[in-house]
N, C-alpha and C positions, 0 to 999 in steps of 0.2 A: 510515434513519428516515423519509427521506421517501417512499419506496417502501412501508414498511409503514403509514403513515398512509392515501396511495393505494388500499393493497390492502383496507383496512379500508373506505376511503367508498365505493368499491368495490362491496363485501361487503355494504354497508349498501343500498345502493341495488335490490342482487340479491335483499335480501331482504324490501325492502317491496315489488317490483314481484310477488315470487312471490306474498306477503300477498295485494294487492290483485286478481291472476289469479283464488284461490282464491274472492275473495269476490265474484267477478262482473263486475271492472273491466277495461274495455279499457287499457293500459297501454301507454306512450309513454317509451321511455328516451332521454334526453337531445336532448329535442325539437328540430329546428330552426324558423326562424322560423315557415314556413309551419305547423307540427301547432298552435302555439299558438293555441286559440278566439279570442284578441285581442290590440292592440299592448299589450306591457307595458315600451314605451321600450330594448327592445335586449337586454331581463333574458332567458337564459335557464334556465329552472330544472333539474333531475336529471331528473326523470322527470313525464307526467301520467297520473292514473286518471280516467279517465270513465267512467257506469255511467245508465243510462235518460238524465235529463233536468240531470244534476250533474257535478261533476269535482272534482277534487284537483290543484292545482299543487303540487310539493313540494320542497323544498331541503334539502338532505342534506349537511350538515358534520358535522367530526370531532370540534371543540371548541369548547367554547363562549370559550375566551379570543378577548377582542376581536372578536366577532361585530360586524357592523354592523347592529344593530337594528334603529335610525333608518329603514332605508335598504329591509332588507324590511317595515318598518311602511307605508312606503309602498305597496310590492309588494300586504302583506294588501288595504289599503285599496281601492287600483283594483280587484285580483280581486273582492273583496265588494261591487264595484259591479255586477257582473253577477251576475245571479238563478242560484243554483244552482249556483255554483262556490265555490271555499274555496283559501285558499292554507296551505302546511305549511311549520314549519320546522321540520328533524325534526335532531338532533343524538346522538353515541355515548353522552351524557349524560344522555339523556333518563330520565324517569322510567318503570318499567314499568307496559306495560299491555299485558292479554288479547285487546286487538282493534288491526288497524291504524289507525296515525294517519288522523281525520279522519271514519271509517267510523261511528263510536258517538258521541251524547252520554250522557256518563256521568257528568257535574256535575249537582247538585240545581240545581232551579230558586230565582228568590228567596225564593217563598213556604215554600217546604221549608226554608231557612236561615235563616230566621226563626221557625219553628217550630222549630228544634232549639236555636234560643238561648235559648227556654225552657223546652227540657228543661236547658240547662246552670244556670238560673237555679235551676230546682230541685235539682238537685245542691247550688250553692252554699247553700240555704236548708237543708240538710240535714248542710251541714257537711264535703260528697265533694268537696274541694278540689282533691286530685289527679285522679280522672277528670273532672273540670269544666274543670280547665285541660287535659287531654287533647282532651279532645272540643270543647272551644271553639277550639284551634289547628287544628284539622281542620276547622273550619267556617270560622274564618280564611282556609288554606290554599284550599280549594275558591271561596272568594270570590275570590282571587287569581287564581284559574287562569280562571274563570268572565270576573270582569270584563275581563281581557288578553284575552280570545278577543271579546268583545262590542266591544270598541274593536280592533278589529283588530290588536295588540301580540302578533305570533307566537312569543309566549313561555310557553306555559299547559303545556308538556311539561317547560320547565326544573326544576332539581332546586330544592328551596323556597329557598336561599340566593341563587341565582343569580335565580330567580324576585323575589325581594325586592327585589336590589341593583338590578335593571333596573326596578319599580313605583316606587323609592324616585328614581333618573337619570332618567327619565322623567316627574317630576312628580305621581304618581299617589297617593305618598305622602310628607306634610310630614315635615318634618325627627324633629319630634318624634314623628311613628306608627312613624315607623322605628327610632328611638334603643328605642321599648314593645316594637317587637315582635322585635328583637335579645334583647332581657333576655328578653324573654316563652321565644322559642327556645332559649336556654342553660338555660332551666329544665324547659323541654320534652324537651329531648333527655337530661337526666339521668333524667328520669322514665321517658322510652320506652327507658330501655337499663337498665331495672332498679335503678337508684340513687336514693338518697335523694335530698328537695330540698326547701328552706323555702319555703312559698308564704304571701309574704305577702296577705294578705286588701286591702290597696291597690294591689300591684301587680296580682293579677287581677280583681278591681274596675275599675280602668283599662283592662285590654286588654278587659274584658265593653264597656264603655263605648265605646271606639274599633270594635268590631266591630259594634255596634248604628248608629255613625255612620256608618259605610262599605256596609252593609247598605243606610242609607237613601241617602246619596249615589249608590249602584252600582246600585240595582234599576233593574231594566226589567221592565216589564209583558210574562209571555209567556203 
């Protein structure tokens, strides 16, 4: 078992370094002190991608049980004190995407997710309760992934539960946004698997409401 987890982080590391080859990145497997652009206290990460004037430090686990968050929150924060670097934590968990980690911004900006809260306003005004609450968890969602990458919390690839419970450990979201957006999720998830679901008109009212507040709490000016 432990061999094949091995052979698996492995496997994972082989195959963002090839990713990051293809897309133009000089590529650093399992750096020693001296490849690393700066001190990061002893940390060594998997692999670095550098490419013109930027890099990618990147950390490559198997699982996300019991990650130490905390601990690369710090890591993100000092890399993102140097211009043009980025720190990764990239896990088997990850959620997919078309480009390597780090190489594309693919989240709408805030002005964008503000604007699509009112296309979901008009659904609700029209009475499309189910795609309103579709398209408003997705807006949700990208908020999440968005704001963890803005505070350096390298968790915006995590799958959206795990994404949650770490916003929720983290302070990021009160007891009660989290208790909304739980309910909010089980009602979500029956919908996007093709089953029926009661949507009440106050519980998505409240999760419209929490998303508009966290919208304004979370924006940054880009």
């Amino acid at each position: 078992m432990i061999e094949t987890t091995h052979q698996s982080h492995q496997a994972k590391i082989n195959e963002l370094a090839e990713q990051y080859v293809r897309e133009g990145y000089t590529v650093t497997r399992e750096p020693s002190g001296i490849d690393l652009p700066f001190d990061l206290d002893g940390y060594r990460p998997d692999l670095i991608a550098t490419k013109d004037n930027s890099g990618l430090i990147v950390e490559v686990k198997g699982k996300l049980a019991r990650l130490p968050v905390e601990r690369f929150r710090a890591i993100a924060e000092e890399v993102s004190r140097h211009p043009g670097w980025r720190f990764l934590l990239v896990t088997l968990d990850d959620v997919e995407s078309q480009n390597p980690p780090g190489t594309t911004e693919n989240l709408p900006n805030w002005t964008q997710l503000k604007q699509n809260t009112k296309l979901v306003a008009d659904l609700l005004q029209v009475g499309k309760k189910e795609p309103a609450l579709l398209y408003l968890w997705s807006i949700f969602e990208a908020m999440l992934r968005k704001h963890a990458t803005e505070i350096s919390i390298p968790i915006e690839r995590f799958p959206v539960m795990r994404l949650i419970n770490h916003m929720y450990s983290l302070g990021e979201l009160a007891l009660s946004q989290y208790d909304l957006t739980i309910e909010i999720l089980e009602t979500r998830n029956k919908l996007a698997h093709g089953f029926l679901a009661k949507i009440d008109d106050n519980l998505i009212g409240r999760f419209k409401s929490l998303v508009d507040i966290l919208i304004t709490e979370w924006e940054h000016h880009d």
